[in-house]
C-alpha positions in Angstrom: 26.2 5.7 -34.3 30.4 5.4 -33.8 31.5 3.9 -30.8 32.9 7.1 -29.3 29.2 9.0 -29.3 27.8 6.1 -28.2 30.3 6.1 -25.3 29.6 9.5 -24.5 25.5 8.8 -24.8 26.3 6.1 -22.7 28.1 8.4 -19.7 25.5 10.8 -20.1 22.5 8.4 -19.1 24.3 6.8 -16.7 24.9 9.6 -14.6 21.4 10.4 -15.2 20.2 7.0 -13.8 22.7 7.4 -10.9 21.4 10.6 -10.1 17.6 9.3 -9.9 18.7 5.9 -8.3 17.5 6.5 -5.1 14.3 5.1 -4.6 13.1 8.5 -2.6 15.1 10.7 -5.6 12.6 8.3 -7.8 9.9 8.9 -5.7 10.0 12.8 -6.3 10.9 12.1 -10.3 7.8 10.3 -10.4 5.7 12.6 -8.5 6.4 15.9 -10.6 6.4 13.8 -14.1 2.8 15.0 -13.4 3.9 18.0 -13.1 5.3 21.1 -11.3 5.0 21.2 -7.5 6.2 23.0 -4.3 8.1 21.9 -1.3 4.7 21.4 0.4 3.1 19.4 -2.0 6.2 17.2 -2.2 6.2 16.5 1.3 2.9 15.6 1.5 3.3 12.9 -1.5 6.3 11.6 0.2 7.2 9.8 3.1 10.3 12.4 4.1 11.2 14.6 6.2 11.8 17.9 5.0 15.1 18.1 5.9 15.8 15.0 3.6 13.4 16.7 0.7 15.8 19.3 0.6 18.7 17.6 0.6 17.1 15.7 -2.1 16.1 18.3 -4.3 19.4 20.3 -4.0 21.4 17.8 -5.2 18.8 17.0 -8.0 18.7 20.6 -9.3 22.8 20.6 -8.9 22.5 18.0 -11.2 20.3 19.5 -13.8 17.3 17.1 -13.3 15.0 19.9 -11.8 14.8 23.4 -12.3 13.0 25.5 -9.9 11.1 28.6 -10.2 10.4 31.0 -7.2 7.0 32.8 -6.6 6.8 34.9 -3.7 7.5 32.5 -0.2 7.4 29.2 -2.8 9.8 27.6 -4.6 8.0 25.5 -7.2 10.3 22.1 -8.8 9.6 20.6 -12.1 12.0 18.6 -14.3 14.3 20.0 -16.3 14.7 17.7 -19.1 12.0 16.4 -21.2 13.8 13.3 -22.1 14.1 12.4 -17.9 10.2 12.9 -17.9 9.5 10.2 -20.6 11.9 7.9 -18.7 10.5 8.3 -15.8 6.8 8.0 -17.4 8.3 4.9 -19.4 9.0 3.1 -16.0 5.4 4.1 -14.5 4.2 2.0 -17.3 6.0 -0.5 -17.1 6.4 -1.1 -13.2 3.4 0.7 -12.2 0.4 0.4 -14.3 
């Protein structure tokens, strides 16, 4: 790889990693790596209020790590980006198991 894309690689996962370095932001990453889940179920795997919960997951989905999809009353979060989701299941392994 040249130096110049690895550069840009380099800015891209950064930001990424800033944007998750949070240890509540990582908290939520690691809770829908399992999959897609609403506000409710969120809070209730997280020690937050949910005035913090959605400041967190606004800035996450400004950020392109989430994407949400809306069902009637619910708004339902996932990740956006596969290659976030094997990060984040990558550290589970090896900080969790």
């Amino acid at each position: 790889m040249n130096p110049e894309k690895m550069q840009g690689k380099c800015d891209e996962v950064s930001s990424m990693m800033k944007a998750i370095a949070h240890p509540q932001r990582l908290m939520i990453m690691c809770h829908l790596s399992a999959g897609e889940k609403n506000v409710g179920e969120i809070l209730e795997l997280c020690d937050i209020s949910q005035s913090q919960l959605s400041q967190f997951l606004n800035r996450m989905q400004r950020e392109k790590l989430l994407k949400v999809r809306k069902e009637g009353h619910f708004s339902f979060y996932s990740i956006a980006d596969q290659r976030i989701n094997k990060l984040i299941q990558s550290m589970q392994k090896i900080f969790c198991d």
